[in-house]
Structure formats: structure tokens, C-alpha cells
N, C-alpha and C positions, 0 to 999 in steps of 0.2 A: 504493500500500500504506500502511496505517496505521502511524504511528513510534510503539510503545507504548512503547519503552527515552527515550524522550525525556522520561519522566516520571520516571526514576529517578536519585536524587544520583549525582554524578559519582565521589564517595568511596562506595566500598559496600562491606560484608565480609560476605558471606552468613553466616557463624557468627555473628557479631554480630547481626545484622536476627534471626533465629530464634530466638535466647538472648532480646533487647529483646521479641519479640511475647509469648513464652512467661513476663513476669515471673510473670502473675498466675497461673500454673500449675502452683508448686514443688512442690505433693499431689499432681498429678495423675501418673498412672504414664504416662512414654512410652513403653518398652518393655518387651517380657515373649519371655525368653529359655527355652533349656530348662532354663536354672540358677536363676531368677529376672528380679526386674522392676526397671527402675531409674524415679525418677520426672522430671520436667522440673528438679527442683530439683536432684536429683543427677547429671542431663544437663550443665547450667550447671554446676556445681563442677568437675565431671572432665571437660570441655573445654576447661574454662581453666587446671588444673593439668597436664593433657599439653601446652597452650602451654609453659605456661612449664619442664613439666620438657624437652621435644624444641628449647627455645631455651638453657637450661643445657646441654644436650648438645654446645652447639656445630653446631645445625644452625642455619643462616641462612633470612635471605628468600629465597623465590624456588627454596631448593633440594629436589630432589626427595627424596619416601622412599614407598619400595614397601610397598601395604599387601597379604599376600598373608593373608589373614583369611578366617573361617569365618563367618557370619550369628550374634552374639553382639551384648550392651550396648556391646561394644567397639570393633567398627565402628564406629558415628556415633561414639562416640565421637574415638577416634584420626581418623577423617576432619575431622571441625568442629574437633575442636585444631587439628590442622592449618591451617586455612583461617583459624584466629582468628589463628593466630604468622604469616600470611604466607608459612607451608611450604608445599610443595606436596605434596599427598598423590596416588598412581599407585595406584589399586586395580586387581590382577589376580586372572581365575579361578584360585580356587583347585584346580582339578582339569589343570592343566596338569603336564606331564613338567618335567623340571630343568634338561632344555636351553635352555625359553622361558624361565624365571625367570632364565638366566646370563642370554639376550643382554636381558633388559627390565632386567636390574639393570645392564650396559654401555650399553644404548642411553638411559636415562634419567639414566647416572651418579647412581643413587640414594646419599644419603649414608646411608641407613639402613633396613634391612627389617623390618617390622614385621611378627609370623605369627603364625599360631595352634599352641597348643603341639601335637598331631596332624601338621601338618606341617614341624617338625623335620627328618628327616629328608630330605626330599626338597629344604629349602632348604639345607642341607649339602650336598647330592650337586651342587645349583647351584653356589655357591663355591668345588667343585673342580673346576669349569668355565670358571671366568672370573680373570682378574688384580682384577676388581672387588674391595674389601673395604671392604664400608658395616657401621656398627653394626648389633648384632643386638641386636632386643628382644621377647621371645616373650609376646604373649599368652595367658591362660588358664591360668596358671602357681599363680594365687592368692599370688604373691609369692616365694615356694617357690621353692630355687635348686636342686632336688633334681632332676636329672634333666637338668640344663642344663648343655650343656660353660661351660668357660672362653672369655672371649670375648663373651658373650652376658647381657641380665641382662631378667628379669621385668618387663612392663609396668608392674605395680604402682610397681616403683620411680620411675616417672616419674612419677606420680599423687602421692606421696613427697615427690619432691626440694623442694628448695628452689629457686629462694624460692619467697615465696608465687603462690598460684593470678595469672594475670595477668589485671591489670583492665579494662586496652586493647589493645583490639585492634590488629594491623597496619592501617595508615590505607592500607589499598589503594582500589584505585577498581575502578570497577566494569566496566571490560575489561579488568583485568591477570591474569595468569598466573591460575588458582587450581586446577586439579587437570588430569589428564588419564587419559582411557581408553582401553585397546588394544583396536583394532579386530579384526575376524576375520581371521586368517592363513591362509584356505581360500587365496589368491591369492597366497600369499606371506607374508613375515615379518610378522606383526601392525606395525599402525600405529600410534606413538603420540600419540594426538586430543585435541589444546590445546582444554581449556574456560575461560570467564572467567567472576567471580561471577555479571557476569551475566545468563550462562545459565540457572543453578539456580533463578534467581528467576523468571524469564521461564517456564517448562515448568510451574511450579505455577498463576501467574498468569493463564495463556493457554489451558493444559488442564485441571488439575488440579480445579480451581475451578467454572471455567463447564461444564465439558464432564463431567468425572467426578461433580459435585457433590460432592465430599468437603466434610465437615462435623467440629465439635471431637468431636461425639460419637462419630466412626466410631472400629472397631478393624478393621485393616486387615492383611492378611497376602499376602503376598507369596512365589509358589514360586520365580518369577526373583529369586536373587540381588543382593545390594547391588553387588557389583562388574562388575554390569553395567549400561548406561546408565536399560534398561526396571525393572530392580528399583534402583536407586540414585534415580530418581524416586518410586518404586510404595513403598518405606520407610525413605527419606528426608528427601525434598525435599518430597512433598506432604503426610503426615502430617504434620510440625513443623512446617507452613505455616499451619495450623488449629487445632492442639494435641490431634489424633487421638492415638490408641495403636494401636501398632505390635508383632505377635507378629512373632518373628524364629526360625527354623529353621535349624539347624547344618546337619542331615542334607542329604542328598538329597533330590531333594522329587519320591518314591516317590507313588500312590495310597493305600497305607496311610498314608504319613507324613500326608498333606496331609491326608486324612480325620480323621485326629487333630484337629490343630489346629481342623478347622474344626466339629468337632463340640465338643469342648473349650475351647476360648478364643471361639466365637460371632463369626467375625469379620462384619463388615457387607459390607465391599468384600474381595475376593481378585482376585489378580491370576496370569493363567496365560500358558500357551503352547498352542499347539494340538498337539502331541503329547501333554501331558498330560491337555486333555480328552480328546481320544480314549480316552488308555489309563482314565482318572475313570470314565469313563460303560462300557465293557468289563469295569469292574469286579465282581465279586457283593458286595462288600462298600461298592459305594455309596452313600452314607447319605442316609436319607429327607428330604423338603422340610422337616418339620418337626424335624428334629436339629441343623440349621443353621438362619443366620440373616442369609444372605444377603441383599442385594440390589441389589446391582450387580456385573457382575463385567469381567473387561477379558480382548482377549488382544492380543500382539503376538509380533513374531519372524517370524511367517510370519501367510501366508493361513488364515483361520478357515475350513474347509469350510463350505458353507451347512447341509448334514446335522447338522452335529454343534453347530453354534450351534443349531438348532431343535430337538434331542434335549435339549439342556442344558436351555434352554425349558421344556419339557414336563414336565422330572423336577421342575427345581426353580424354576419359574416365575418364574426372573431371567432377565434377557440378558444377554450377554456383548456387550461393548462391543468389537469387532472393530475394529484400527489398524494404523495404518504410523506406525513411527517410525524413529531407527537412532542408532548413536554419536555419527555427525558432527550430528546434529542434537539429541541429546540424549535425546527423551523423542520422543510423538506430534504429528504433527503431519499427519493425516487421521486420522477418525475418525468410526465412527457414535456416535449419543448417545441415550439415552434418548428415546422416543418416535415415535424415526423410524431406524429398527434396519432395515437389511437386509441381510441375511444372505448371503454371499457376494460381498460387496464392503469395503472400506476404509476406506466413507465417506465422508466428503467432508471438504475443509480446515477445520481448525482455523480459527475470527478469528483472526488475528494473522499467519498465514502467507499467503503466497501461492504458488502450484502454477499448474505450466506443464507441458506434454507437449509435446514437439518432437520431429521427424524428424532424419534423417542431416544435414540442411543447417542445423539448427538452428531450423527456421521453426514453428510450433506445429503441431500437428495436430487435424485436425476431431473431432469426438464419435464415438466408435463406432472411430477406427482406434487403432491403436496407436502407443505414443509413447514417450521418454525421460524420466522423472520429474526434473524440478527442481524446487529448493523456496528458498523465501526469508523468512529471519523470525530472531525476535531472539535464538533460541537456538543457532545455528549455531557449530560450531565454529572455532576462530582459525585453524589450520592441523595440519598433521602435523607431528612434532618430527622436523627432519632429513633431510625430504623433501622437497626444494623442487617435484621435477617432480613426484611424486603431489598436491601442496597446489596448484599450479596447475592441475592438471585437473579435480581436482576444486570445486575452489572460486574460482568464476569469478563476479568481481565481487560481489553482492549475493546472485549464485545460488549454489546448491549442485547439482553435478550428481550423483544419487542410485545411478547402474547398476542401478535398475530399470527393468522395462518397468512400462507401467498404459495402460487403457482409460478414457475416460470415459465415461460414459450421458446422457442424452439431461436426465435428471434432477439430473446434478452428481455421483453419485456414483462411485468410481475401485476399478476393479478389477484385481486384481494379474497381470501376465499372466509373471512371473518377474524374476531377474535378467536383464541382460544380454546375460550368456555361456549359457544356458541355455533362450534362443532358438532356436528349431529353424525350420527351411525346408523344407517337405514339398512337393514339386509348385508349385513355387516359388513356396508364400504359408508365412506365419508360423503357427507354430503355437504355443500357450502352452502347455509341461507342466500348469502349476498349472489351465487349465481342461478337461482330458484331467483330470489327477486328479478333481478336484471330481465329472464326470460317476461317476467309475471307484467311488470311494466312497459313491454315495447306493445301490449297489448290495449288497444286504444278505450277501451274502458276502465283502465286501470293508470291513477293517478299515484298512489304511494301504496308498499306491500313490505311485509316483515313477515319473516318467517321463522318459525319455532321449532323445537320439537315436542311432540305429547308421548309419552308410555300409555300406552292400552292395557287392558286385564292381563293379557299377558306378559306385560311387562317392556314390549317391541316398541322400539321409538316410531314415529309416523310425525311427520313434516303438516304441521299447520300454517293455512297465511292470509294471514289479517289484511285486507284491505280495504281501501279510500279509493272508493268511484269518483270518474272523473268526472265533470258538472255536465249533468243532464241526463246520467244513467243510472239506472234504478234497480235496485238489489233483485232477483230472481230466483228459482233453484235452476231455470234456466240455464244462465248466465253462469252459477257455480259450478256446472259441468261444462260450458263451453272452455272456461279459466281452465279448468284441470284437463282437457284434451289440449291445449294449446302447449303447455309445460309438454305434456306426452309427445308431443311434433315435436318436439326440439329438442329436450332432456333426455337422458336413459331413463329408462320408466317404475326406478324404484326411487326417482327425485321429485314425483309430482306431489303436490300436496293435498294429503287425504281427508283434511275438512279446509273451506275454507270459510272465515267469517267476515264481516262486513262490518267496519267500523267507520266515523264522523270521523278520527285523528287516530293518528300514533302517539304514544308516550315519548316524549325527546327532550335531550338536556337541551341547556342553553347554547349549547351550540349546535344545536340542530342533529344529533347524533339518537339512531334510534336505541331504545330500552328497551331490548329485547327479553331483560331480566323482569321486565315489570309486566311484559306481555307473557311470562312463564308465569309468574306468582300469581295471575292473573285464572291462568290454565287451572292449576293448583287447589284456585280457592272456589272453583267451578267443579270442580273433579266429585 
């Protein structure tokens, strides 16, 4: 494998290196919020003054503080302060209950919570949950102490304080502490995921660049979230990598909302998930080729149906750049690219990484069968905070063990055959939900499909699948046998799926990723 971190100083502060590339850039606007835009010059100023006011605070190197923030100028902000003072910044979703925010505020011993003034409340209901008591400092307040208990004081003031803005940065190096991100807690309590500078630098370098093309000139918008790994790269790390402009979205990122922006602000690159093209392109209010002004687009989170990358195509004669990436690794690291796009696949490895599929005995597996995704490369994260035995298992020597399944093709390129746990054994071969869906969906009464497994009296697993009719089609027993002959044309025919049921939605996290766990517990409680 190629050593690319071997070119990087051993002293490195990602906020540092971005502020340094971006001198020449003080005019240019980095981001544009729904309140307004800030530019590169006023980036630099209010990075280095929440250094120095969150080190006047009395927070130290090294210590952590919870950013539980909405998609504003204040984000990167408060996050590169951070990373310039040597704090360490923890961004979580912000659409979490109050119970996750106690235990992330105990399990991180954060010294200080940083929010958005909207969620107020619900980080209150946290701290009458926990013995935790870290500083509160609310963004979005406009400095304004009107509405803010005692206790708590306006981000502004730290922008404020004294002394002045700081000039140097923490002399970190470039594998020490610098932020970390909570993994999904589908399996259990979220894990909190040790990143070093750098990684930040590595994900822009390795994908960003060569693989997205992003360029100074893009405006780039993002419906994944900063506080997660895929949007924390998607409008962060790769725009100010280049000196692009970044539209940032508070709301939810609805089909109306995203329509907005992308008709409004013209971005070049956006970046999705594939539940939201789905519901995009479902839409009447989809906006024509010519109203935007796209031209590349990306997804990750889950498997891009081949249907619905070739629909996007069509409408607005961009492709979507289909990947796997994940927390522990940062950003993508498979991926199709420009010019060699195919559509219900993954893609193939990033340069810079390396990707291994292995069996139960860890030995690799041939093209064509199925396998356990490893992956190896310079973005990888350091460990889980406080987990010795989950950080052993999964992160095994240079490898990372992913709990995906994937196929490879004959061609190099790796197709997503599920998690794990969500494996099924039908007549004792494997079966992958996600390529049961894919068939379930090219079928034009069929808008969204998940697929389970059930045990019968006998104890024989048998493939069930939940689907969302497309608008205007109406539930059958029909129809439930035409679904299950259409699988039989296509599939080997111990993949069809032996009941199907008709649901208004799927269960999905916030990033649009289906819970396949909760459509089991669901089987279960029906049983």
C-alpha cells in the first residue's frame, strides 16, 4: 500500500493549514447561511477569537466540549476554534432525545456544551439527567442574554473576550487527539470515534480532490449534516480545502427545503443520501435541469439503487457519485467517479486505500462470492473513547474491520450486499436484502422496500418486504403476487420474498439509513 501520511509534517493543526491556504481569500465568501454569509477573512478572525475566548474560559488542551449545533456560520466556526486552541470539539446530531446528550456529555466529560439557541431546551432536560455540569454557551443568541437562564452566556461573548484573537496555534502534531464523532447506536450506546488532524487532511486529499474534482470555484451544499462524518467532509473539510463556498441549511433537509437552495444559491456539487433522492425525484415540485446548476453530485449512507441513480441521470443529466464511507473511516473510501459511473455498485477503492473481502476464517474471498469488508488507509480512526474491547475488534492492526458485507465483480467494482447482522440464510445460501430491494424497486409500483428475515414454525428463515407504493397505487393481493413473480424473473428463486406487507414509511435514522432492526422487533412483536 502507498504511505501518503508520510508526506505530511509531523507538527500539523488542520485549522491552521486551512486559515494558511485561504490567506489570499479574505473577499471571498465561505459560507452563506439562512441569516447571511461570512467570508474566508471573517472565517480567520472568528476562529481565532473563539481560540482564544474557549482558552480564557478555562478550557485546556486536549479537553473535550460538545458541539450540539444546527448547520449555521457557527459551526466551522466553533469547530476550527477549537482544533486551533488544541480543544477538542465532539459534534452530535442535533435531532437526538436528552437522554443521548446526558450520557455523550458523561461519557466524553465534556467541559463545555456549545448549542444552538432552538435547542435550549432539550439541552436542559439533558443536565437534569446527569451529575455532568460543563459551561453552557448558546449559539444564535446574537449576543442577546434575553431568553437565557442564568448559568449560560451567548457565543458572541466569546468572539468578545479578551485577549486578543490568538495568533498561534496549539503546536499539535498530526496524530494527536483533534475531534471525535458518535457512531450509530442502532447496536447499542453510540461510540465515541477518536479522529487525528490527520485524518481531515487525508479525506480531502485522497477523495475530495482527485475523485470528486472539487474546485475554488464550486458552491457546494450539503443535505447530510456537519455533524456527521459524510457532511462534516461534504462542508467542511473539502470546501476550505480549495477555497469553494459552502451554502449551509439549518432546517431539515425536506425536498422543498433542498429544492430551495438548489435553485437559489446554484450550487455546482450537492451532496445526498439515497432516501432523499428517492423522495427528490417522487416529487411534483422537482425543479427543471435548467433551474439548477449542477454537476456532480455524490451519495452515501447507504446503497444508491441503480433505478434511481439512472432517473436522476435522465432529469438532470448529472450523476451521482455513489460510495461507501463510514465514521471510523471518516469520509469515502470506495467510490464511483466521473466517467466510469455504474450504477448499483460502490465503486471501487479510492488511491490511497486498500480493501480486502475475507471469509469467517479471515482468508480473502474470490470475485463474485461474498465477503467481510476491510479497509486500510490514512484516515482511519485512532480508537473508540473507553472501549477497549469494541476498538480491538474492530481495528485490527492497519485494518479496519467494517461489518459490512460486499461482492466484488469481475471488473473491481464492490457491491453492497448489507450489514453484517442483516444477513439472511435462505435454503442454506446467503441472501443480501439490499439486492432483493434493488430488484423490488426498478419495479414501477414500488417506491421504497426493506427487506427482513422471518423464522417460521419451523424455524426456516423466509425473506419478508415491507413496502411504500408509489403515489397512485393501491395495495392488492393482486399486486403482492405480481411483486413476488417479478423478484422470481430476475433472482434465483429461493430470494423472493415470501410475504410481502404494505406500509405509509420505513423506520430510518437521521440520516436516512433504513432500521431494519426495528422492522424485525416489529416481526417479533406480531409473531
Amino acid at each position: 500500500m502507498s504511505q501518503p501520511d508520510a508526506a505530511l509534517p509531523q507538527r500539523f493543526n488542520f485549522a491552521r493549514h486551512i486559515l494558511e491556504i485561504n490567506t489570499g481569500r479574505a473577499g471571498k465568501t465561505a459560507y452563506i447561511d439562512d441569516n447571511g454569509q461570512l467570508s474566508y477573512g471573517e472565517l480567520e478572525q472568528r476562529v481565532r477569537r473563539f481560540a482564544a475566548g474557549i482558552l480564557a474560559a478555562g478550557i485546556r488542551r486536549e479537553e473535550r466540549i460538545l458541539l450540539i449545533m444546527h448547520d449555521t456560520v457557527d459551526m466551522p466556526v466553533v469547530f476550527l476554534g477549537a482544533l486551533y486552541a488544541g480543544v477538542i470539539p465532539v459534534p452530535v446530531n442535533t435531532l437526538l432525545p436528552a437522554d443521548d446528550y446526558a450520557y455523550m456529555m458523561e461519557h466524553s466529560g465534556a467541559r463545555a456544551v456549545v448549542f444552538s439557541k432552538p435547542l435550549q431546551s432539550c439541552v436542559q432536560e439533558a443536565l437534569g439527567k446527569t451529575d455532568a455540569r460543563p459551561q453552557l454557551i448558546v449559539a444564535g443568541s446574537a449576543g442577546s442574554v434575553d431568553g437565557i437562564p442564568d448559568g449560560m452566556q451567548p457565543l458572541e461573548n466569546l468572539f468578545a473576550a479578551e485577549p486578543l484573537p490568538v495568533t498561534a496555534c496549539a503546536n499539535t502534531s498530526a496524530d494527536d487527539f483533534a475531534f471525535w464523532l458518535y457512531s450509530s447506536g442502532s447496536t447499542g450506546r453510540p461510540k465515541g470515534t477518536v479522529h487525528s488532524h490527520a485524518n481531515l487532511f487525508w479525506t480531502a486529499e485522497l477523495y475530495a480532490k482527485p475523485i470528486l474534482g472539487i474546485r475554488e470555484d464550486d458552491v457546494v451544499f450539503s443535505a447530510a449534516k456537519l455533524f456527521f462524518a459524510y457532511g462534516l467532509g461534504n462542508g467542511l473539510t473539502f470546501p476550505l480545502s480549495v477555497g469553494a463556498t459552502v451554502v449551509l441549511m439549518a432546517e431539515r433537509p425536506t425536498p422543498p427545503a433542498v429544492f430551495k437552495r438548489l435553485v437559489e444559491h446554484k450550487p455546482t456539487i450537492f451532496y445526498g443520501v439515497p432516501t432523499l433522492y428517492v423522495a427528490m425525484l417522487a416529487s411534483d415540485a422537482l425543479p427543471k435541469k435548467e433551474d439548477v446548476a449542477l454537476r456532480i453530485c455524490t451519495s452515501a449512507g447507504e446503497a444508491l439503487p441503480r433505478e434511481v441513480g439512472e432517473k436522476f441521470r435522465r432529469h438532470f443529466g448529472c450523476d451521482i457519485l455513489d460510495g461507501l464511507g463510514s465514521t471510523e473511516m471518516l469520509h469515502i473510501f470506495i467510490s464511483n467517479r466521473a466517467g466510469s459511473v455504474r450504477y448499483g455498485t460502490s465503486g471501487q477503492p479510492v488511491p490511497g486505500y486498500d480493501v480486502e473481502l475475507r471469509d469467517e476464517s479471515g482468508q480473502r474471498v474470490a470475485p463474485g462470492e461474498i465477503g467481510d469488508l476491510y479497509i486500510r488507509g490514512p484516515s482511519s480512526a485512532l480508537l473508540y473513547w473507553c472501549n477497549r474491547e469494541k476498538s480491538r475488534s474492530t481495528f485490527i492492526g492497519e485494518w479496519l474491520r467494517s461489518g459490512d458485507k460486499y461482492v466484488m465483480d469481475a471488473d473491481g467494482y464492490y457491491c453492497y450486499s448489507g450489514r453484517s447482522d442483516d444477513m439472511l440464510k435462505v435454503s442454506g445460501q446467503y441472501v443480501s436484502p439490499i439486492e432483493v430491494e434493488n430488484v423490488m424497486i426498478e419495479h414501477p409500483a414500488v417506491l421504497e422496500c426493506a427487506v427482513v428475515g422471518k423464522n417460521d414454525a419451523e424455524g426456516l428463515t423466509k425473506t419478508t418486504a415491507y413496502v411504500v407504493l408509489a403515489k397512485g397505487q393501491t395495495e392488492t393481493p393482486a399486486l403482492s403476487e405480481e411483486l413476488k413473480g417479478f423478484v422470481k424473473g430476475k433472482l434465483a428463486p429461493h430470494k423472493y420474498p415470501r410475504d410481502i406487507l404494505f406500509v405509509t414509511e420505513l423506520p430510518k435514522t437521521a440520516t436516512g439509513k433504513i432500521q431494519r432492526f426495528k422492522l424485525r422487533a416489529l416481526q417479533e412483536a406480531h409473531a
